[in-house]
ZAMARGU-4260 file (C-alpha; in steps of 0.2 Angstrom, whole numbers, plus 5000, padded with zeros to 4 digits):
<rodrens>
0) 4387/5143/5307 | 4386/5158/5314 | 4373/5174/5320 | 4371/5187/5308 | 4366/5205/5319
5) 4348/5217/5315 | 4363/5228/5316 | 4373/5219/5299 | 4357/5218/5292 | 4353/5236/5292
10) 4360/5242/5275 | 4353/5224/5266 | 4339/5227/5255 | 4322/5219/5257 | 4326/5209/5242
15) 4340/5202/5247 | 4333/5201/5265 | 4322/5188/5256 | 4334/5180/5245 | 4347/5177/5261
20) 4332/5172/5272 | 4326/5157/5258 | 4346/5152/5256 | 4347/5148/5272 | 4331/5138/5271
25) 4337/5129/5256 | 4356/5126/5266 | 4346/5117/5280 | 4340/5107/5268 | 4351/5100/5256
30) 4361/5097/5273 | 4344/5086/5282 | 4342/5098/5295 | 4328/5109/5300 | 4329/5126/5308
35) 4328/5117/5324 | 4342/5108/5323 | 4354/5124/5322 | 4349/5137/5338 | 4361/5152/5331
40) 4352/5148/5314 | 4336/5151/5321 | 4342/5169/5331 | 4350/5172/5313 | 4332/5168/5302
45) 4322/5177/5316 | 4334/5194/5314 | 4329/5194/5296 | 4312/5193/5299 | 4313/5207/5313
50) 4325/5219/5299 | 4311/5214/5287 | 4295/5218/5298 | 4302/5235/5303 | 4308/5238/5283
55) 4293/5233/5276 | 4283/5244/5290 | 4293/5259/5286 | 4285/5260/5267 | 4273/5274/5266
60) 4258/5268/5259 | 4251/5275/5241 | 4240/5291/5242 | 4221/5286/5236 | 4213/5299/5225
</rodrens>
């Protein structure tokens, strides 16, 4: 395994943000493992949240009338 960067994450969409983030998930367990077990896995997982958080913060909201 290895660390995927913020930085190689940049041009993912949100969508496929999620779509890798669960993938992994689903890796770690048809393998037996949990994210615990795999230290770069956990930098990798908490990269895509952090690309997420600042992507899904950047959405300007809906004007209300």
């Amino acid at each position: 395994m290895f660390i995927i960067t913020k930085e190689e994450l940049e041009h993912t969409s949100v969508a496929q943000l999620k779509a890798l983030y669960h993938s992994i998930f689903a890796d770690l367990a048809n393998r037996v493992l949990s994210a615990l077990d795999c230290p770069l896995t956990m930098v990798t997982l908490e990269n895509i949240r952090a690309v997420l958080r600042r992507k899904q913060g950047l959405k300007h909201p809906a004007p209300r009338f």
